[in-house]
KENUNU-405713 format. One record per atom (N, C-alpha, C): residue number from 1; residue in one letter; atom name; x, y, z. Coordinates in pm, whole numbers, plus 50000, padded with zeros to 5 digits. Example, Ala and Ser with C-alpha at 12.3 -4.5 7.8 and 13.67 -1.06 7.14 Angstrom:
BEGIN
[1, a, N, [51319, 49431, 50780]]
[1, a, CA, [51230, 49550, 50780]]
[1, a, C, [51320, 49670, 50780]]
[2, s, N, [51285, 49775, 50708]]
[2, s, CA, [51367, 49894, 50714]]
[2, s, C, [51290, 50003, 50787]]
***
This chain:
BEGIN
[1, x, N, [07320, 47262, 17388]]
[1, x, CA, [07383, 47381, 17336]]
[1, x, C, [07514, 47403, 17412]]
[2, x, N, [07632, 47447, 17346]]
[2, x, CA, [07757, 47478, 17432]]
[2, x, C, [07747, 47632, 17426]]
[3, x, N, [07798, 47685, 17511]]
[3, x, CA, [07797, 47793, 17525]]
[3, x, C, [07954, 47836, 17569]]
[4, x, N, [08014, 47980, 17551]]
[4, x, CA, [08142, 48000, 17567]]
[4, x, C, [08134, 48148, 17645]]
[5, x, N, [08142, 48116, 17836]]
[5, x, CA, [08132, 48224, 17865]]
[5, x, C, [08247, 48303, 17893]]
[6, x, N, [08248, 48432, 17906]]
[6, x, CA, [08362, 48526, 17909]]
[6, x, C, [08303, 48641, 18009]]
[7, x, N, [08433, 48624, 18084]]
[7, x, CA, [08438, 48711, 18191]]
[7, x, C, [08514, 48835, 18160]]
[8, x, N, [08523, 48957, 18099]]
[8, x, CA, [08612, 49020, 18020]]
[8, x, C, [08692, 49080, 18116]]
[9, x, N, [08830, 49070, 18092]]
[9, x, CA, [08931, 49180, 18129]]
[9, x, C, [09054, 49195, 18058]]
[10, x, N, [09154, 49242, 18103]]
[10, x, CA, [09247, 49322, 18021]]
[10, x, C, [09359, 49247, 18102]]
[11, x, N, [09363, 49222, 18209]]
[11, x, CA, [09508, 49180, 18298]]
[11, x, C, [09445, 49031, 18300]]
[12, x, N, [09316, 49010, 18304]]
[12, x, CA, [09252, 48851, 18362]]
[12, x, C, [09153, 48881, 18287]]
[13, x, N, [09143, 48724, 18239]]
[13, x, CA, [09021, 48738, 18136]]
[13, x, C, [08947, 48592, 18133]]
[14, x, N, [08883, 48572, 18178]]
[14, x, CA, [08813, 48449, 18222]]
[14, x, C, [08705, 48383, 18098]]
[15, x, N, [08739, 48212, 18115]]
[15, x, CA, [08695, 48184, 17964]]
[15, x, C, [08657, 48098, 17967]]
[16, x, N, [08520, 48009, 18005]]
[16, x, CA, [08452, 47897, 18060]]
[16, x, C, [08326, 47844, 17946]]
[17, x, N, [08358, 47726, 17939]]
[17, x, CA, [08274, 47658, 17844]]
[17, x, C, [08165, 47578, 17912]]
[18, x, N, [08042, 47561, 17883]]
[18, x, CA, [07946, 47496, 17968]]
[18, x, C, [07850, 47445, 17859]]
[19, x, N, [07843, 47276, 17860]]
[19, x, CA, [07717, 47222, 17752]]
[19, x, C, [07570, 47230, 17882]]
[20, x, N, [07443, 47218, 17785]]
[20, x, CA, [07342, 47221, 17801]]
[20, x, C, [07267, 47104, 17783]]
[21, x, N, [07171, 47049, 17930]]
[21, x, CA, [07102, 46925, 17867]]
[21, x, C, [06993, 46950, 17899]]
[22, x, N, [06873, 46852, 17860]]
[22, x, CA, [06748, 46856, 17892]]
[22, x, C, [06734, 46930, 18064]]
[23, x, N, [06608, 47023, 18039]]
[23, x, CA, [06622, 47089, 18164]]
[23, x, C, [06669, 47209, 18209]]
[24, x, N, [06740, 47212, 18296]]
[24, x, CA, [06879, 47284, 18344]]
[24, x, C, [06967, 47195, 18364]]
[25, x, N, [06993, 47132, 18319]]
[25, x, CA, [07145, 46991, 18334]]
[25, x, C, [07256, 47121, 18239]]
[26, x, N, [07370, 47118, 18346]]
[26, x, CA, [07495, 47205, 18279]]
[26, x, C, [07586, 47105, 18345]]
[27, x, N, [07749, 47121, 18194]]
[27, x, CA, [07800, 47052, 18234]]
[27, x, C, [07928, 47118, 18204]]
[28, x, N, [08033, 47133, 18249]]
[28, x, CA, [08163, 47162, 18221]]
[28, x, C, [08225, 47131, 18163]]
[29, x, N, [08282, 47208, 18073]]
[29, x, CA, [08380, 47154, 17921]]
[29, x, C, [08522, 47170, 17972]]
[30, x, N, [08521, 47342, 17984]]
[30, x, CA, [08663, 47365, 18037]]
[30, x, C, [08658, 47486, 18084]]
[31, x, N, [08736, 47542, 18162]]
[31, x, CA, [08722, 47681, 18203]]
[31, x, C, [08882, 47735, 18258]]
[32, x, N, [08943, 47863, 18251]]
[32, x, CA, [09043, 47898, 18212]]
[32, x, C, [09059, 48033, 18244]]
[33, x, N, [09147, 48092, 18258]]
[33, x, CA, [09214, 48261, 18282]]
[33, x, C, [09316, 48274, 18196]]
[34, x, N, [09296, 48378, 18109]]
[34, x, CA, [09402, 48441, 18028]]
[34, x, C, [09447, 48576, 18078]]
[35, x, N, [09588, 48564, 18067]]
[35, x, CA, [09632, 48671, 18141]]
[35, x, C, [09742, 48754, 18083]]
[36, x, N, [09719, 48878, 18093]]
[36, x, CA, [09803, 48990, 17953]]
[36, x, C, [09890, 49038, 18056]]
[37, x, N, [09999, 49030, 18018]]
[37, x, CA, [10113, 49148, 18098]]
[37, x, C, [10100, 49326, 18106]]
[38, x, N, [10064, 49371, 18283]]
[38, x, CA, [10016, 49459, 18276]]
[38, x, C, [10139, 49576, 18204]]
[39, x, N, [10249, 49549, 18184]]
[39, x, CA, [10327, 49619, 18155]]
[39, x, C, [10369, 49617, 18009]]
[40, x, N, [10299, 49564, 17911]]
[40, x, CA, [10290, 49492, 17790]]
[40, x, C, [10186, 49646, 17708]]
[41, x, N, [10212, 49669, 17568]]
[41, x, CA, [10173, 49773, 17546]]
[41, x, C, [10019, 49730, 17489]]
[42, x, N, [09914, 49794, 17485]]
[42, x, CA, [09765, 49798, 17521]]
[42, x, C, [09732, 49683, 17329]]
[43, x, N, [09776, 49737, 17267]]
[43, x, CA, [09786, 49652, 17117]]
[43, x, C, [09864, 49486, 17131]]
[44, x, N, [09941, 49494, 17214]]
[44, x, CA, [09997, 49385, 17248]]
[44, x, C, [09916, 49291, 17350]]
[45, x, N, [09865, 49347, 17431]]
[45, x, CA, [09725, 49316, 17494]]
[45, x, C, [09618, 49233, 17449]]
[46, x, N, [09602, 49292, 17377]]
[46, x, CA, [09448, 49266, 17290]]
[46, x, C, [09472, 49209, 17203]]
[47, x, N, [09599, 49197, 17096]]
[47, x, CA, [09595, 49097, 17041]]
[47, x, C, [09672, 48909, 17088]]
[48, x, N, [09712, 48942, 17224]]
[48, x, CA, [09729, 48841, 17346]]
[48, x, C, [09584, 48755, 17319]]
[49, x, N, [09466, 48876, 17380]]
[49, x, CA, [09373, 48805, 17445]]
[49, x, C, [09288, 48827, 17267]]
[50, x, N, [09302, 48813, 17166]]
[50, x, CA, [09270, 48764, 17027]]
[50, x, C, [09314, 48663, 17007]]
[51, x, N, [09423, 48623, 17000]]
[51, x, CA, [09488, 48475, 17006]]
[51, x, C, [09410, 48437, 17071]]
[52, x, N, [09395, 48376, 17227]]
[52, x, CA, [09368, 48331, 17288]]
[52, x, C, [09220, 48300, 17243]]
[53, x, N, [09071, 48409, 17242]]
[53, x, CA, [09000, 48368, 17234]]
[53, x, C, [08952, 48293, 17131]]
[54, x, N, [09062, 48309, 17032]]
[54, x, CA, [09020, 48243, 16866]]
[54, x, C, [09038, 48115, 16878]]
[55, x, N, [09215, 48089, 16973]]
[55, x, CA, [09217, 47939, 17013]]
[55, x, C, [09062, 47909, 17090]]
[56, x, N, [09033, 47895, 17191]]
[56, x, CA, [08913, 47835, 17205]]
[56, x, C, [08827, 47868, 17141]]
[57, x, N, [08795, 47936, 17086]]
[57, x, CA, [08664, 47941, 17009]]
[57, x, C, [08687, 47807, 16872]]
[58, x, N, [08770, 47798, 16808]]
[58, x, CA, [08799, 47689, 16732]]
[58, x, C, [08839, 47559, 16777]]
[59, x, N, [08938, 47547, 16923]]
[59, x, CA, [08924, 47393, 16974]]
[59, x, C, [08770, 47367, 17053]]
[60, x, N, [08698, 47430, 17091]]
[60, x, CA, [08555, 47394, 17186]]
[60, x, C, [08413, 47447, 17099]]
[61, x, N, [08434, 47497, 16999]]
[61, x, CA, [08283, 47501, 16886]]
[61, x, C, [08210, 47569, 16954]]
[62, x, N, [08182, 47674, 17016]]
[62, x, CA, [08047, 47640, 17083]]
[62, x, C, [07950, 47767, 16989]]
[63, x, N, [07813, 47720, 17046]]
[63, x, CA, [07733, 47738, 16930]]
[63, x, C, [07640, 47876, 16980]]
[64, x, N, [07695, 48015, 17092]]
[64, x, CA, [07718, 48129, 17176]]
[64, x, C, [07799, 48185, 17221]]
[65, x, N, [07842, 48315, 17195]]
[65, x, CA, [07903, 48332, 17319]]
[65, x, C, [07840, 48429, 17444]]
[66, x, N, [07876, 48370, 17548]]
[66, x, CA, [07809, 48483, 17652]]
[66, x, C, [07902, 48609, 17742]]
[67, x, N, [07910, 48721, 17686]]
[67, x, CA, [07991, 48819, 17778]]
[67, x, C, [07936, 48890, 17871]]
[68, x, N, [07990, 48909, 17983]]
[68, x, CA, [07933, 48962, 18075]]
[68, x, C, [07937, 49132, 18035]]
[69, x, N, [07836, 49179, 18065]]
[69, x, CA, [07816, 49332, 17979]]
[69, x, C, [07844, 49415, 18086]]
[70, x, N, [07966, 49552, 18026]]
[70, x, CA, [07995, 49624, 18099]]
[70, x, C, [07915, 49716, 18172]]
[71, x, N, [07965, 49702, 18345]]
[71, x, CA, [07858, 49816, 18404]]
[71, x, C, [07972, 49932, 18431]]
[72, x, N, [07874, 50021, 18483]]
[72, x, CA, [07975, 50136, 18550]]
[72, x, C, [08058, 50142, 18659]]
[73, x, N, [08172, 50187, 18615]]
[73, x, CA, [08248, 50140, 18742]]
[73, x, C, [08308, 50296, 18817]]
[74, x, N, [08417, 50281, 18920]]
[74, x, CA, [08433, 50387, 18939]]
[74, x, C, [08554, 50417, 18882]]
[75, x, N, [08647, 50315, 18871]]
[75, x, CA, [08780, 50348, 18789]]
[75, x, C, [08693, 50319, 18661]]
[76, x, N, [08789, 50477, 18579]]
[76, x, CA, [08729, 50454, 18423]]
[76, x, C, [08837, 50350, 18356]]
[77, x, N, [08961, 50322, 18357]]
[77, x, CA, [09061, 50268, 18339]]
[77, x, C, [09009, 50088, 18289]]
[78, x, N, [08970, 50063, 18444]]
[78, x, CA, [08945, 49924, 18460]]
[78, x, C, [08791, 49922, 18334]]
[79, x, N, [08705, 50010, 18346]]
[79, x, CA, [08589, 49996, 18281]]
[79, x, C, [08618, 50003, 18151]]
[80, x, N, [08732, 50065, 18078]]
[80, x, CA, [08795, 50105, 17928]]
[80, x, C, [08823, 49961, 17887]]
[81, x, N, [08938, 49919, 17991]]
[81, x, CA, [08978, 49792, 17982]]
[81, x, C, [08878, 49635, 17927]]
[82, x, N, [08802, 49663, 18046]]
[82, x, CA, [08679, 49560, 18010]]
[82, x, C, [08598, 49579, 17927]]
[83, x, N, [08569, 49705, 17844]]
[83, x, CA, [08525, 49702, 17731]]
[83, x, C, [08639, 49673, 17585]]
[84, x, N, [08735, 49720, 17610]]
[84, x, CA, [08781, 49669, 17526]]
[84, x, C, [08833, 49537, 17489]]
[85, x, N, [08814, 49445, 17593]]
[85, x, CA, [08815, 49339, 17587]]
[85, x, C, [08681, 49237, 17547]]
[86, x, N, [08598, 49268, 17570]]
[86, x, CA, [08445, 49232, 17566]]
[86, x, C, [08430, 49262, 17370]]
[87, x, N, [08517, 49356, 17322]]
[87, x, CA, [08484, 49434, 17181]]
[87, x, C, [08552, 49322, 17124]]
[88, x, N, [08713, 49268, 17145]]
[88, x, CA, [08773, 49156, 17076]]
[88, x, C, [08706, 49041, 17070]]
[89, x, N, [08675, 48964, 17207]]
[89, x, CA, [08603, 48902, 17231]]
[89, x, C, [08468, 48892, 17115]]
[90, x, N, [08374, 48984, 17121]]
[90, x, CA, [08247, 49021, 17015]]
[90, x, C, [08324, 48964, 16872]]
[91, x, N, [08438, 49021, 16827]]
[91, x, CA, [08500, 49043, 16735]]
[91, x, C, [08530, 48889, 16677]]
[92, x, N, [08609, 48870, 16746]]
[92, x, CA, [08621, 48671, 16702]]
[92, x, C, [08559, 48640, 16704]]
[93, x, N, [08374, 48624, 16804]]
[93, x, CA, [08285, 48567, 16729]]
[93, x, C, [08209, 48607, 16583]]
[94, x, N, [08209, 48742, 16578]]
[94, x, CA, [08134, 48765, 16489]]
[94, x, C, [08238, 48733, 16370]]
[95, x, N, [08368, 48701, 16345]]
[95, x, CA, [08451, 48616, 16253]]
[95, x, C, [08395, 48508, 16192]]
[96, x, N, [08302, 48439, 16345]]
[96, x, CA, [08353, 48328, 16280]]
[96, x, C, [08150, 48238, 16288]]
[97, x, N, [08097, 48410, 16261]]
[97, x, CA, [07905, 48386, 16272]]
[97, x, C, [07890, 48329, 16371]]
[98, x, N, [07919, 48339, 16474]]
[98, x, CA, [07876, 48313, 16612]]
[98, x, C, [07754, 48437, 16705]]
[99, x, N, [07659, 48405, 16734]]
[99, x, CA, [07559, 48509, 16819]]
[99, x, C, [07671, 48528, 16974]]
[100, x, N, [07658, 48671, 16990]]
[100, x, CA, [07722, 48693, 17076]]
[100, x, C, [07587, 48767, 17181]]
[101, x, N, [07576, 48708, 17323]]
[101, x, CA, [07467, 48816, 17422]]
[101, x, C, [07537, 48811, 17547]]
[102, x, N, [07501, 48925, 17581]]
[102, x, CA, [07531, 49011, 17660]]
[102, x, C, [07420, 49019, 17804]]
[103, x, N, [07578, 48979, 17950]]
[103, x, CA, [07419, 48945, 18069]]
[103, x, C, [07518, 49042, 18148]]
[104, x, N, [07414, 49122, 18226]]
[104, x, CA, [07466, 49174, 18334]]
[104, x, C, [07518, 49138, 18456]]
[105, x, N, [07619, 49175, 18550]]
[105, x, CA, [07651, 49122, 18651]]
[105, x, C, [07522, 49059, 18734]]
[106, x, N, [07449, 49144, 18773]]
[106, x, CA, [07331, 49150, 18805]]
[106, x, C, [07195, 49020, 18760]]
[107, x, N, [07211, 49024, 18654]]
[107, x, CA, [07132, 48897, 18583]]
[107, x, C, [07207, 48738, 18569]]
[108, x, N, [07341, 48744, 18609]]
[108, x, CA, [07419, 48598, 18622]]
[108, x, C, [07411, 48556, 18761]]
[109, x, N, [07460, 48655, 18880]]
[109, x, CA, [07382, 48611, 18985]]
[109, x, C, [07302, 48573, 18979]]
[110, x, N, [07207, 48689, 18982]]
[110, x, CA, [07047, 48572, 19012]]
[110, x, C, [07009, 48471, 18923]]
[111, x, N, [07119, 48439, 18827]]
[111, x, CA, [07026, 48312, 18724]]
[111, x, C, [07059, 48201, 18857]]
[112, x, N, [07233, 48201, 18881]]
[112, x, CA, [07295, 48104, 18936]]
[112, x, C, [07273, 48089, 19099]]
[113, x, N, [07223, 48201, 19114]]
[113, x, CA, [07252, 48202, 19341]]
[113, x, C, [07057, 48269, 19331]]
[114, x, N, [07036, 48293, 19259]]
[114, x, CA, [06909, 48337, 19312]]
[114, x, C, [06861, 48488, 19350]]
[115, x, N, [07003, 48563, 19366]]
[115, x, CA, [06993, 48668, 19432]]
[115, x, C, [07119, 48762, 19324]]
[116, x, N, [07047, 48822, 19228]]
[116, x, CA, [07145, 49015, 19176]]
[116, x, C, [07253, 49060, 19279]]
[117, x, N, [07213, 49033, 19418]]
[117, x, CA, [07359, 49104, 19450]]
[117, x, C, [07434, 48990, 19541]]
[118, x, N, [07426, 48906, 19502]]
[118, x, CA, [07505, 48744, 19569]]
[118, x, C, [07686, 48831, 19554]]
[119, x, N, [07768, 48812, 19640]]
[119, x, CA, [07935, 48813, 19642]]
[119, x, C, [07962, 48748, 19552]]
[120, x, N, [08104, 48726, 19561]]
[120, x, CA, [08207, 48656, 19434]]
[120, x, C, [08138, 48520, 19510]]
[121, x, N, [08208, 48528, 19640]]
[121, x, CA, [08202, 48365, 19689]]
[121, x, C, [08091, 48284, 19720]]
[122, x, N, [07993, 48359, 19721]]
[122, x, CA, [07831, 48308, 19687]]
[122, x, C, [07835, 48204, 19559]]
[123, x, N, [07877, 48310, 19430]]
[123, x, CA, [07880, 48254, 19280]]
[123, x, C, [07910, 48163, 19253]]
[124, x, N, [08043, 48174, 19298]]
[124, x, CA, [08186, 48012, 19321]]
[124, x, C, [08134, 47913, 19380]]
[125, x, N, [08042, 47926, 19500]]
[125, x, CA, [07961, 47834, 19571]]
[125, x, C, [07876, 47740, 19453]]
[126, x, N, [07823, 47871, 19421]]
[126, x, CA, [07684, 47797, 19337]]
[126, x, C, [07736, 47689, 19210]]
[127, x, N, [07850, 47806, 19155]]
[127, x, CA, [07923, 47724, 19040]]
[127, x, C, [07951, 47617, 19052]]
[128, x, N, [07996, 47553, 19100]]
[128, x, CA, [08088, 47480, 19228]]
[128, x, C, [07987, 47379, 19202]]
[129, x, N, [07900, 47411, 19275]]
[129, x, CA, [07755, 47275, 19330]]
[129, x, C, [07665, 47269, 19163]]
[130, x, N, [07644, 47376, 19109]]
[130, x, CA, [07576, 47362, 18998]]
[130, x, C, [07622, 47313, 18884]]
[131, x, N, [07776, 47257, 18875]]
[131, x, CA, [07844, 47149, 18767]]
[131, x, C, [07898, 47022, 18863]]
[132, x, N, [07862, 47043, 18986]]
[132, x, CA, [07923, 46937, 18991]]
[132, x, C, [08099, 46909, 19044]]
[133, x, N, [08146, 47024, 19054]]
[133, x, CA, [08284, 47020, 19041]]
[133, x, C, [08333, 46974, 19186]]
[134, x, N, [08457, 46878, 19201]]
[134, x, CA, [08510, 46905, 19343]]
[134, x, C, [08614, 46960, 19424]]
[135, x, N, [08615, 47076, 19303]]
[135, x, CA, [08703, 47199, 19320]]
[135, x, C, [08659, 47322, 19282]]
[136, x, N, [08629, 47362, 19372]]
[136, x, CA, [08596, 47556, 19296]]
[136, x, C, [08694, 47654, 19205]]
[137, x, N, [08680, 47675, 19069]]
[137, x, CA, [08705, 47715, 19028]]
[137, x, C, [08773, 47840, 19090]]
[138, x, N, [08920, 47901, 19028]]
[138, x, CA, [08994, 48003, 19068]]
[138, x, C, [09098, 48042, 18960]]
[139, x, N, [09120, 48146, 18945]]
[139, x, CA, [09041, 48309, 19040]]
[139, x, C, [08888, 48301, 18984]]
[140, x, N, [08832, 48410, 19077]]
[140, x, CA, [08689, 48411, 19032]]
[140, x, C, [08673, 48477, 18938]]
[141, x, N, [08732, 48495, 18843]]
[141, x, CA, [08736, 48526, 18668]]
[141, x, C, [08630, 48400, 18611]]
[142, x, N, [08778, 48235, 18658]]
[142, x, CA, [08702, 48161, 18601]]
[142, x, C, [08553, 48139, 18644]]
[143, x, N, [08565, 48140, 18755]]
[143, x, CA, [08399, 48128, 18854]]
[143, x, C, [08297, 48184, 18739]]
[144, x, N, [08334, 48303, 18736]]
[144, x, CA, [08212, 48465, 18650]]
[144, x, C, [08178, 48408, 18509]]
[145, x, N, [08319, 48346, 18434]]
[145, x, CA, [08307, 48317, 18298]]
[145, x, C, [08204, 48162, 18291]]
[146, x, N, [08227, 48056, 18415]]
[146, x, CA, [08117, 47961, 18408]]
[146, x, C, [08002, 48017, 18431]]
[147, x, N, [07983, 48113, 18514]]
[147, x, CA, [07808, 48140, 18525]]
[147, x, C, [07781, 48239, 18465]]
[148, x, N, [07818, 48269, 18355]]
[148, x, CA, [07731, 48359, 18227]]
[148, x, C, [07712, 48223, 18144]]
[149, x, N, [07800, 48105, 18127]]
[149, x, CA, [07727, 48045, 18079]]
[149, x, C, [07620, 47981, 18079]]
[150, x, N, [07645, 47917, 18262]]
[150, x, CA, [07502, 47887, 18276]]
[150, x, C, [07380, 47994, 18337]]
[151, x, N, [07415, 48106, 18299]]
[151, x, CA, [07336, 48218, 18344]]
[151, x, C, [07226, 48216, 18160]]
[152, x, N, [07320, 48247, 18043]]
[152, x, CA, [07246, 48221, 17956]]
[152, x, C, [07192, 48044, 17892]]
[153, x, N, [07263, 47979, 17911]]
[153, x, CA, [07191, 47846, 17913]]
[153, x, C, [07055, 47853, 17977]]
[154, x, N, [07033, 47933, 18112]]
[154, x, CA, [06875, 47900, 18127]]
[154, x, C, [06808, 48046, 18099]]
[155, x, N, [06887, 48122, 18068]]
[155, x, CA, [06761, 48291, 18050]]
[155, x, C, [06724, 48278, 17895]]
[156, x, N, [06822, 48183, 17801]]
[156, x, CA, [06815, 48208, 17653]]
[156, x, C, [06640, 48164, 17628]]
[157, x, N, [06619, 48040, 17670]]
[157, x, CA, [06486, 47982, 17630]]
[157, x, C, [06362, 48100, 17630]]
[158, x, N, [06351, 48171, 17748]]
[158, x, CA, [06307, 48251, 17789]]
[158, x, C, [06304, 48405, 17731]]
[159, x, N, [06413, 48493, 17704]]
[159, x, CA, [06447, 48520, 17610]]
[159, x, C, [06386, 48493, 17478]]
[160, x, N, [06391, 48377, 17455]]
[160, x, CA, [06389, 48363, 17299]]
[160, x, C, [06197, 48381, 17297]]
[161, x, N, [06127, 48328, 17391]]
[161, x, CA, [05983, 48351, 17444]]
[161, x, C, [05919, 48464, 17409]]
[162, x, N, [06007, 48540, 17470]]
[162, x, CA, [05990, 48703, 17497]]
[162, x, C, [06023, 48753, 17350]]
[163, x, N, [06086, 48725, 17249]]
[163, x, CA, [06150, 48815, 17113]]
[163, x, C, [06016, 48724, 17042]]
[164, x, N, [05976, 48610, 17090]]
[164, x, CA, [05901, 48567, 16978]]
[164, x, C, [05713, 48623, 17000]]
[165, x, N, [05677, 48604, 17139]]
[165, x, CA, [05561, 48673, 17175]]
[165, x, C, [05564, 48821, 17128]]
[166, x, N, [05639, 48943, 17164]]
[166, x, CA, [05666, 49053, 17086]]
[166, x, C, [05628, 49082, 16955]]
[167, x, N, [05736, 48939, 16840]]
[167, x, CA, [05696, 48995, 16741]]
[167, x, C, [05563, 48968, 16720]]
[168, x, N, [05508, 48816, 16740]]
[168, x, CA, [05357, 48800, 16724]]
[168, x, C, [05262, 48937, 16758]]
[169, x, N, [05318, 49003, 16891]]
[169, x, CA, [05191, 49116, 16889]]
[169, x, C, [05244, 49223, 16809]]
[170, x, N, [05320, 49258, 16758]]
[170, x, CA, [05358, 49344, 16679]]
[170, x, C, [05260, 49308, 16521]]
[171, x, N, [05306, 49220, 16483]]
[171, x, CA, [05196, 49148, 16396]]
[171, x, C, [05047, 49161, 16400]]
[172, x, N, [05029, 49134, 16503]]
[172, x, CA, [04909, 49121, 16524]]
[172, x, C, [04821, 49304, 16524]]
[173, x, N, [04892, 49352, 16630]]
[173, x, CA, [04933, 49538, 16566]]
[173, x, C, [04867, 49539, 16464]]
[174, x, N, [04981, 49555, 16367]]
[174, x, CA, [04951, 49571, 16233]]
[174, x, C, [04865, 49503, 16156]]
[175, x, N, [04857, 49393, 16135]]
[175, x, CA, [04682, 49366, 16094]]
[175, x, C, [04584, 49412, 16165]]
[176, x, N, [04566, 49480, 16282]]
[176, x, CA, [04464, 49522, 16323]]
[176, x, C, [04471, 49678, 16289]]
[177, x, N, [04528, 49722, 16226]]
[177, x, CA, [04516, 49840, 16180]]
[177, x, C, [04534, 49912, 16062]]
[178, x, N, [04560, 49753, 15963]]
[178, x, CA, [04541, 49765, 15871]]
[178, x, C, [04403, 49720, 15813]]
[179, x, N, [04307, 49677, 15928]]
[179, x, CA, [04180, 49655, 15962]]
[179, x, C, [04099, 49790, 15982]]
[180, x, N, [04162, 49871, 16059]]
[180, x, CA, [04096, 49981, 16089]]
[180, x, C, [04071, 50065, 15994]]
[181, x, N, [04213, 50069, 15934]]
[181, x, CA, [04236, 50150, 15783]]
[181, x, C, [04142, 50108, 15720]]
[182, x, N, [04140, 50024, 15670]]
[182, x, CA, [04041, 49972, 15592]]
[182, x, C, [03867, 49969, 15622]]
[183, x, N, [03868, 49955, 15726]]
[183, x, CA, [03712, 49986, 15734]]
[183, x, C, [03667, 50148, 15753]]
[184, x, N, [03753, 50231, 15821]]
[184, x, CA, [03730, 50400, 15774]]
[184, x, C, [03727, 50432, 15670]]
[185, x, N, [03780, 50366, 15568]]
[185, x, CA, [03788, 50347, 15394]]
[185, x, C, [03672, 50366, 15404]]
[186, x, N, [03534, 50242, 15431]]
[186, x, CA, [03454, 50183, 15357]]
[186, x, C, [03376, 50277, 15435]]
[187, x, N, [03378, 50341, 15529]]
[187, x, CA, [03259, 50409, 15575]]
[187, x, C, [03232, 50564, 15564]]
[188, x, N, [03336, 50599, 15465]]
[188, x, CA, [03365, 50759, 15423]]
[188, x, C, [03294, 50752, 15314]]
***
């Protein structure tokens, strides 16, 4: 599976592609920083980083995308920003029928370092050793945007576990109480 992760921002916007092999085998496609002029008006911005993500999304295919999902921050500015970037982002995939999911800061660490509150340079570490590279990725935009990919490359399987056990008992639910129904029927 390729996956197309995104690190969202508004000034830096980080954009890392990662295939999937038997296992946890991840491998590096390409990974990248797009960068909007902070003095550039907010429409001019966003459709910067629209271009941009449409170009890769059409030269590298990939068959996800993974955005890192906004948390709370203390500047509302920066947090506006990264959502509205994360929304374009959503936007070109859902153009072009692509599943778009959403991992928390919190949940890409620990896929990749083991540990929710690992540093930047923990991540970069891991990134780093976990493709293989013999250069660490920079700025740590790109770092963030490789490990949502391989953050969902290994939570998706799992994930997908969890939506499918659910519905089975949900199912299962409901025939059993359309069991119940039915036998209070027969005994009234």
């Amino acid at each position: 599976m390729r996956v197309f992760g995104v690190d969202p921002g508004l000034t830096r916007c980080g954009f890392g592609v990662v295939d999937g092999g038997p296992g946890r085998t991840v491998r590096m496609v390409a990974v990248d920083v797009l960068r909007t002029r902070v003095d550039a008006p907010l429409s001019v911005r966003l459709h910067e980083l629209y271009v941009g993500v449409c170009e890769w999304l059409d030269r590298y295919e990939p068959q996800i995308v993974a955005i890192e999902r906004v948390f709370a921050q203390h500047n509302v500015r920066t947090a506006m920003g990264v959502a509205q970037a994360s929304g374009v982002v959503a936007l070109a995939a859902a153009q072009r029928n692509l599943p778009v999911e959403f991992h928390t800061p919190s949940e890409v660490k620990a896929a990749v370092t083991g540990s929710g509150r690992a540093d930047k340079a923990q991540v970069t570490a891991m990134v780093t050793k976990l493709l293989g590279l013999k250069v660490a990725p920079k700025p740590a935009d790109a770092a963030d945007a490789l490990a949502l990919a391989i953050c969902h490359h290994w939570r998706a399987p799992m994930r997908n576990r969890m939506e499918e056990a659910q519905a089975r008992a949900a199912e299962l639910a409901r025939v059993h109480k359309a069991k119940l129904a039915e036998a209070a029927k027969r005994t009234v």
